[in-house]
C-alpha positions in Angstrom: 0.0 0.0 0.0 1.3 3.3 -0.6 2.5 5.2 3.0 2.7 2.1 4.5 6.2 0.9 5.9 8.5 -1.4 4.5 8.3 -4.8 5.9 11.8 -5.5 7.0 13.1 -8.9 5.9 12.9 -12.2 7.6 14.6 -15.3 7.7 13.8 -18.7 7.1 12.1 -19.7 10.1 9.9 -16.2 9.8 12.0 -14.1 12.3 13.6 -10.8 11.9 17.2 -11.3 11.7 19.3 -10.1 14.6 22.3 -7.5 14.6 24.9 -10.2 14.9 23.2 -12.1 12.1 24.9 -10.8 9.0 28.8 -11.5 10.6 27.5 -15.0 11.5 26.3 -15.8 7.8 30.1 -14.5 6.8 31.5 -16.9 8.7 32.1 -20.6 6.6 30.4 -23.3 8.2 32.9 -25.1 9.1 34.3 -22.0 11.6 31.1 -21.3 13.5 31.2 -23.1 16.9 29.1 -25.7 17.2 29.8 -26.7 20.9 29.1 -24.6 24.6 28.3 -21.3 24.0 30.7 -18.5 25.9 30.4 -17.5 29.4 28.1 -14.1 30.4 26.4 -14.8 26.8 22.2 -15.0 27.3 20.9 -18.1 25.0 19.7 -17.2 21.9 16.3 -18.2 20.3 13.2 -16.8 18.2 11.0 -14.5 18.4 7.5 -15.2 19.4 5.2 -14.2 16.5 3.1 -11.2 18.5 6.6 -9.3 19.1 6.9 -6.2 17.5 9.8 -5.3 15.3 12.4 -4.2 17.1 11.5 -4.7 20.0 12.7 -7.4 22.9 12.9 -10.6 22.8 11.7 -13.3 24.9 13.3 -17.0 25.0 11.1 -19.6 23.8 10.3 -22.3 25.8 12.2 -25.7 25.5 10.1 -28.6 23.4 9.5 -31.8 25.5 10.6 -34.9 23.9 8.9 -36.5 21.7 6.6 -33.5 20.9 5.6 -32.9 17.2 7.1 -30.3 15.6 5.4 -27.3 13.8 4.1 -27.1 10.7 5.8 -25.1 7.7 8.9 -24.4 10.5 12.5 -24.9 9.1 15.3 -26.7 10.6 17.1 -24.8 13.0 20.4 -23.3 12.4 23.2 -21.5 14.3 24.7 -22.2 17.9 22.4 -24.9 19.8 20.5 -24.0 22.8 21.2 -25.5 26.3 17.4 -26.3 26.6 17.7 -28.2 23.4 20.9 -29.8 24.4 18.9 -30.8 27.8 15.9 -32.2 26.0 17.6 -35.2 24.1 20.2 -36.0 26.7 17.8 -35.7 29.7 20.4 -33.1 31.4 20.9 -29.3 31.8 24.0 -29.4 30.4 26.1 -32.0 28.6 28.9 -34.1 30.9 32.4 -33.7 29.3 33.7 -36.4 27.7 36.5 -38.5 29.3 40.0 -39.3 26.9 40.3 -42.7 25.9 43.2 -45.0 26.7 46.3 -45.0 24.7 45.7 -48.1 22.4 49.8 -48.3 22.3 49.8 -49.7 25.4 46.9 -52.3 24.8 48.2 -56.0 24.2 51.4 -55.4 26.2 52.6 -57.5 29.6 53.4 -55.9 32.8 57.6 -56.0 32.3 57.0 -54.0 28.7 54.8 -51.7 30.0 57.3 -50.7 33.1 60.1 -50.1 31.0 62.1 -46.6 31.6 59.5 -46.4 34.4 60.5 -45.2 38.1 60.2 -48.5 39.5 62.0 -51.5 38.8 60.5 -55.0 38.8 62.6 -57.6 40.9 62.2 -61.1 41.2 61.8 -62.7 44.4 63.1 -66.1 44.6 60.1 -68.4 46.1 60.9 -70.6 49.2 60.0 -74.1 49.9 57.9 -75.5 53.2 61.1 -75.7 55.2 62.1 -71.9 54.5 64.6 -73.1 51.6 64.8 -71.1 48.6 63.0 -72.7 45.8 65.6 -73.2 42.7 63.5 -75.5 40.6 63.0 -75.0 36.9 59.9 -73.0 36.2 59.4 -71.6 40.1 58.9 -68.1 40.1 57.4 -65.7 43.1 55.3 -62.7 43.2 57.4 -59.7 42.0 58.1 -57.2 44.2 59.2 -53.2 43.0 62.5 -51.5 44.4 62.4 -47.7 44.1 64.8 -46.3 42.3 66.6 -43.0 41.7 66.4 -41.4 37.8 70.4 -42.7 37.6 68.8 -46.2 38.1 71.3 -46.3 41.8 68.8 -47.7 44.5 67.9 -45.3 47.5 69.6 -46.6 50.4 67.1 -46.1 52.9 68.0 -45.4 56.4 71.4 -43.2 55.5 71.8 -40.4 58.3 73.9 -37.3 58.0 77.1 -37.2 58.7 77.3 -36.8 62.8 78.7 -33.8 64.6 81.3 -34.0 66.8 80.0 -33.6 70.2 80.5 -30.3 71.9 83.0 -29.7 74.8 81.4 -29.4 77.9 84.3 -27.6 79.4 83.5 -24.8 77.0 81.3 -21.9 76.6 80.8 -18.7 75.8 82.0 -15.9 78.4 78.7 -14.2 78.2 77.0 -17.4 79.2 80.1 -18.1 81.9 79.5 -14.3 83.3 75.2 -14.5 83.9 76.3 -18.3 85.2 77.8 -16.8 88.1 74.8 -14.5 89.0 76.3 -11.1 88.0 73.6 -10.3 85.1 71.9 -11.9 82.4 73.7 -13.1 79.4 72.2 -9.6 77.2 73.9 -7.0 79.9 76.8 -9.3 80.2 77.5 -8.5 76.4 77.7 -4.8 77.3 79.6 -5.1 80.3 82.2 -7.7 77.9 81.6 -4.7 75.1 82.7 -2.0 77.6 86.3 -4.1 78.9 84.7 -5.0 82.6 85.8 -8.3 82.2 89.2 -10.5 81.9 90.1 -13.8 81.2 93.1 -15.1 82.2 94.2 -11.5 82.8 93.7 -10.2 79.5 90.6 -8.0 78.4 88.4 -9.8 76.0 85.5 -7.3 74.4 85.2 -9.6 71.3 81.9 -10.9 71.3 80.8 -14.8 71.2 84.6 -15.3 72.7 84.6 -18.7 74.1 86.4 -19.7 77.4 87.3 -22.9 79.3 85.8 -23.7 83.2 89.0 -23.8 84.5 90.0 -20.1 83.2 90.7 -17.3 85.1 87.7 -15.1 84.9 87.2 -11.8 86.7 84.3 -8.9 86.7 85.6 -5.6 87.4 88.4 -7.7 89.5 86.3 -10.2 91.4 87.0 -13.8 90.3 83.6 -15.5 88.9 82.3 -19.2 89.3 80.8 -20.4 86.3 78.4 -22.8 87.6 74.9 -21.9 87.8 74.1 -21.1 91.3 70.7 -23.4 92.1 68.4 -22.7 95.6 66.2 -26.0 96.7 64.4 -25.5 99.6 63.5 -29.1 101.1 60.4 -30.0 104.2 62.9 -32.6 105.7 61.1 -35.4 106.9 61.9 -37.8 110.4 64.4 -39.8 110.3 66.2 -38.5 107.3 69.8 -38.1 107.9 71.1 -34.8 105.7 74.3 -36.4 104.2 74.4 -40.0 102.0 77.2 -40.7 104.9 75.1 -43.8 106.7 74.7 -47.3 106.4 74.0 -48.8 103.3 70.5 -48.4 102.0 69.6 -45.7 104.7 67.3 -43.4 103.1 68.9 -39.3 103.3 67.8 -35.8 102.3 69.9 -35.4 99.9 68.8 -38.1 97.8 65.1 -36.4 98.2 66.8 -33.4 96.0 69.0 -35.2 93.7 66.6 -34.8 90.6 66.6 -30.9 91.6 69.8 -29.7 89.9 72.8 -31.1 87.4 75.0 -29.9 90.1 75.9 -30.9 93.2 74.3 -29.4 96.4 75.3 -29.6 99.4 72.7 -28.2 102.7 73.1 -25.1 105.3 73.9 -26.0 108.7 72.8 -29.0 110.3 69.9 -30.7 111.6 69.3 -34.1 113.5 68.1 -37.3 112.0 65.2 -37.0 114.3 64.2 -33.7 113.2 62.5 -32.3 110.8 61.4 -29.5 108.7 62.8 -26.5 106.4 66.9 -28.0 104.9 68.3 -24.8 102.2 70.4 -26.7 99.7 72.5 -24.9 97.7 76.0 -25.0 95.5 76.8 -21.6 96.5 79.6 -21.8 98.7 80.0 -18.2 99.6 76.5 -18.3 100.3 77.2 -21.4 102.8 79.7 -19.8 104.7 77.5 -16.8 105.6 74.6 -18.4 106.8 76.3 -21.1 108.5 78.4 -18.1 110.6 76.3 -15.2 110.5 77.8 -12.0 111.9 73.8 -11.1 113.4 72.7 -14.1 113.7 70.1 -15.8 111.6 66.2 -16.2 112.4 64.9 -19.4 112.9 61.2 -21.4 114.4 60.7 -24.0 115.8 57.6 -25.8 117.1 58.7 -28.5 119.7 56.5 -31.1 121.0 57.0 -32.6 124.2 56.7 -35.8 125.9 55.0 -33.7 129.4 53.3 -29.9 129.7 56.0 -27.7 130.0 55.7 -25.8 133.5 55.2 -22.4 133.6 58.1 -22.2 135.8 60.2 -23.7 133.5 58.9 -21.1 130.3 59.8 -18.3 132.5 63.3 -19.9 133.1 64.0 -20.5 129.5 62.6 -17.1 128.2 65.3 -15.7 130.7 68.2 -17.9 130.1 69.2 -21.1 131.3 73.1 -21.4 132.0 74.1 -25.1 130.8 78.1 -25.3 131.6 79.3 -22.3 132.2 77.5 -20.7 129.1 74.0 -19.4 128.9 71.8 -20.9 126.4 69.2 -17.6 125.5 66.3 -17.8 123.0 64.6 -14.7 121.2 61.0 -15.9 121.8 59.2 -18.6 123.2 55.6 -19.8 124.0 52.9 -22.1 124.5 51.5 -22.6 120.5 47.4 -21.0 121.0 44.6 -23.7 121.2 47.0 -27.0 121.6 48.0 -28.5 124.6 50.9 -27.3 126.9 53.0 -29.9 125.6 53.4 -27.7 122.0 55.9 -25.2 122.2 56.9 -22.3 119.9 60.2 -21.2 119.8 62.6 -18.8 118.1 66.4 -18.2 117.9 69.5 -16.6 116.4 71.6 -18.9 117.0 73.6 -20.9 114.7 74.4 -24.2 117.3 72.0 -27.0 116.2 71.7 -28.5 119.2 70.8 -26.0 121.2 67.2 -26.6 121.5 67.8 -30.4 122.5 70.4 -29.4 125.2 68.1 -26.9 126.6 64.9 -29.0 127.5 67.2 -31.9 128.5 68.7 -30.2 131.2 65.2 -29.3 132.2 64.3 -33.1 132.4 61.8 -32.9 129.5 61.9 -35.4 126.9 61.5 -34.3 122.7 58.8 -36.2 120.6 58.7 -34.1 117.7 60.9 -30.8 116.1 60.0 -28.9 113.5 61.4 -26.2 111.5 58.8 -23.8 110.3 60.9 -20.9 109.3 64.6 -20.4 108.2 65.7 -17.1 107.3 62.9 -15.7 105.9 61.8 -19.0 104.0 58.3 -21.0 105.1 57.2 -24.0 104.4 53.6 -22.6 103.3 52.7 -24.8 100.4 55.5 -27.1 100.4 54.1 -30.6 101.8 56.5 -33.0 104.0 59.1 -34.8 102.0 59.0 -32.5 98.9 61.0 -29.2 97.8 60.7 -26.4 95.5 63.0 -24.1 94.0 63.2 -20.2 95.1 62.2 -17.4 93.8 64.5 -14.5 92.8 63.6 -12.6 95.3 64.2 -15.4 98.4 67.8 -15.3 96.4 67.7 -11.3 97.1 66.8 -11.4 100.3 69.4 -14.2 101.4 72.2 -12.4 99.6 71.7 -9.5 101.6 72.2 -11.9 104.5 75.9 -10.6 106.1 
């Protein structure tokens, strides 16, 4: 008609081409993909017949199988649609397809096949029933595989690395020697080794890592060091536990109680009887030792004595004054009846260093010791430390003895 619009082309099914249309018919047949259409691409497919030109399109819905196909419509052409794909495999998408075997290797045996392989096929010999090895025509055993390096050498299993030789004891570093004997820790004892504070055999050494022998002379600013690691064990002593391994064989001692506690050897402050018990200090520090076994004002100890009768109040008043025993009065700081137990539990505190002076002193008042028990030793207790056990101390118990004089 005249003033109408020109009907714009259509293809062979009755659509109106798309954009992409005309640079797909350029394309040979044999270059247009046939298989899974790109990624982010939207599925392409006809126009329903009420669209208007130009407008959008709307995907058609997939045919079931086995429904009959439209009348006048042509065969299909271009990429195929997932929903078509779906319809005649039964899936929404088709499975990939796995490689087939190499038919090179079809038809041959087990030997052929391992050839310039990683493993090696050896033969094992088989054995008889009385565990001889079975060298009969024809025997053969199971094969077994030896693994093999890429030179075709066998791994040897079990090969270690070639040992060190052990390290001398006798030698360590001087930082290490230095914070051994207490003066700092090994980091300051670098600055002080840094700064020439300390010898060794005379000489000033400030290199660091510089490694020394036990037996060498080593001094801090002049004072000659001991390079064993000072160790503090505070032992609950029980009865009948001499202090020394110096008895009878197979007598249990104290020092046997403590002998997991250090590397070193320790040796205890002061003495105490087999029959007592209570807090034992062992330590390796000799100079240590020979302070608190001689102090120069005295050392605090207390002691709660049990006795085999009440002790008369008599005889409290006399011991609280002073009881001379040979020619030489036997004093005590402090002493009293312990609160709600019987008179027969006695506190008591001294300064003195004499281990037997508490057994001297109630002997000569005719009263008999059960029990004697150390409770407190220069500033130590025995607060969460059970009979029989020890612990070591803390750094500042190790303060407080060192100020000790």
């Amino acid at each position: 008609m005249a003033g109408s619009r020109p009907s714009k082309p259509r293809n062979a099914s009755g659509d109106a081409p798309r954009k992409n249309d005309a640079s797909k018919s350029a394309l040979p047949s044999s270059s247009r993909p046939t298989g899974a259409r790109p990624s982010g691409s939207k599925p392409s497919g006809p126009r329903t017949s009420g669209s208007k030109p130009g407008g959008s399109t709307s995907l058609s819905k997939p045919k079931q199988a086995g429904a009959p196909a439209k009348s006048g419509s042509a065969p299909k052409t271009g990429i195929p649609r997932w929903s078509d794909q779906g319809a005649e495999t039964g899936s929404a998408r088709p499975r990939p397809t796995t490689p087939k075997s190499d038919s090179s290797q079809r038809g041959l045996t087990l030997a052929e096949k391992l050839k310039g392989m990683k493993f090696k096929p050896t033969p094992r010999t088989p054995k008889n029933a009385d565990g001889t090895p079975n060298t009969s025509a024809g025997a053969r055993g199971p094969r077994t595989f030896t693994p093999t390096t890429r030179t075709g050498n066998p791994i040897v299993r079990g090969k270690q690395a070639a040992k060190t030789p052990p390290k001398d004891p006798n030698i360590i570093r001087l930082n290490r020697y230095v914070a051994n004997a207490g003066v700092c820790s090994r980091r300051e004892a670098d600055l002080y080794i840094s700064s020439g504070n300390v010898t060794v055999n005379g000489k000033v050494v400030t290199e660091m890592g510089y490694q020394v022998r036990i037996d060498d002379a080593v001094r801090f600013d002049g004072r000659l060091l001991n390079p064993i690691k000072r160790e503090y064990i505070l032992l609950n002593k029980p009865k009948d536990f001499p202090l020394t391994t110096r008895t009878e064989s197979g007598a249990r001692s104290a020092t046997s109680l403590v002998g997991n506690a250090s590397k070193s050897p320790l040796k205890p402050v002061g003495k105490m009887e087999n029959k007592s018990m209570g807090l034992v200090l062992f330590t390796n520090d000799e100079a240590l030792i020979k302070r608190l076994n001689k102090p120069k004002n005295g050392l605090k100890k207390i002691y709660q004595v049990t006795l085999s009768k009440p002790l008369k109040k008599s005889d409290l008043d006399a011991i609280a004054e002073g009881v001379l025993i040979e020619g030489i009065p036997q004093r005590v700081q402090e002493i009293s009846y312990v609160d709600d137990k019987p008179k027969t539990e006695i506190g008591l505190e001294i300064w003195s260093s004499k281990h037997n002076m508490i057994p001297t002193l109630f002997e000569h008042l005719g009263y008999e010791i059960v029990a004697l028990d150390r409770v407190y030793y220069a500033g130590l207790t025995k607060k969460d430390l059970p009979r029989g056990h020890w612990r070591p101390l803390t750094k500042q118990e190790v303060i407080n003895l060192e100020m000790i004089q």
